[in-house]
N, C-alpha and C positions, 0 to 999 in steps of 0.2 A: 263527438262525445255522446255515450250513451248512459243515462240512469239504469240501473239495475239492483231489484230487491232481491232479497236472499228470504230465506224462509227458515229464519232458527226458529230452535223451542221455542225461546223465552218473546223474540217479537223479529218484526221484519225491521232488516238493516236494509235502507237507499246508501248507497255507492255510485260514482258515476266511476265510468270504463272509457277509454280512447279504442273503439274501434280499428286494427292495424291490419285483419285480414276479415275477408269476407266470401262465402261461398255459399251455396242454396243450402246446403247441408247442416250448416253452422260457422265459425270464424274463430278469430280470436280477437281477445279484448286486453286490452290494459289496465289493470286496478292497483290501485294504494293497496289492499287487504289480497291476502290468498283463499282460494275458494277451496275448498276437497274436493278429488277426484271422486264423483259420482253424483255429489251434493248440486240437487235444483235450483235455480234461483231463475225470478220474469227480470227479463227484456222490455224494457217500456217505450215503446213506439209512439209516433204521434196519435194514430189512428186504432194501435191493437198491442196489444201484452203477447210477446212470444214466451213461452215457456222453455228451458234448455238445460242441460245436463253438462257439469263438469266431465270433459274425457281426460284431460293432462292438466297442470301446469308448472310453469317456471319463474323462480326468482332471481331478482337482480339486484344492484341497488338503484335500481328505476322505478320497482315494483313488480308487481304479480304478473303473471302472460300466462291468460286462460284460454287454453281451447274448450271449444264447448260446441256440441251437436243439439240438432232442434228434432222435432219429428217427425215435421212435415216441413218441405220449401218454405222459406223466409224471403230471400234473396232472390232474381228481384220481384216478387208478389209482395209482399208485405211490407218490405224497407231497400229503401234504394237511398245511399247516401248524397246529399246534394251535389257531389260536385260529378254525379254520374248520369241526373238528372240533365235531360236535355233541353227539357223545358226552361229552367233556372238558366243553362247556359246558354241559347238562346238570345234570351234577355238580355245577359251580360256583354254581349259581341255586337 
């Protein structure tokens, strides 16, 4: 699960997204609300705010499914989800 702000006119909207694909490029996300193709919104990390760009997306009745590009590497520099984390897994074995 990731927090993600949007940046309207009138004020920023927090949404949380279910992370479903991931690549150094960008992924895709799952959200309650649909984003617009082109429209900005941060990615809120533990450690850093990624910035990222709607390219696509698709409704269902599950929700929205955002693709969205970064503009520099994300994946894995900046967020590595736990259960990819070796460290965590490690621990757990």
């Amino acid at each position: 699960m990731l927090r993600i702000r949007t940046a309207g006119s009138a004020k920023r909207e927090c949404v949380c997204g279910i992370l479903l694909e991931i690549w150094p490029s960008g992924g895709i996300i799952q959200a309650d609300k649909p984003l617009e193709k082109g429209e900005k919104f941060l990615i809120d990390l533990a450690k850093a705010e990624i910035e990222a760009e709607v390219q696509d997306h698709e409704e269902d009745i599950y929700g929205s499914y955002i693709r969205f590009a970064v503009s520099s590497p994300w994946f894995p520099e900046s967020y590595q989800p736990s259960y990819l984390n070796s460290e965590i897994n490690r621990k757990a074995v």
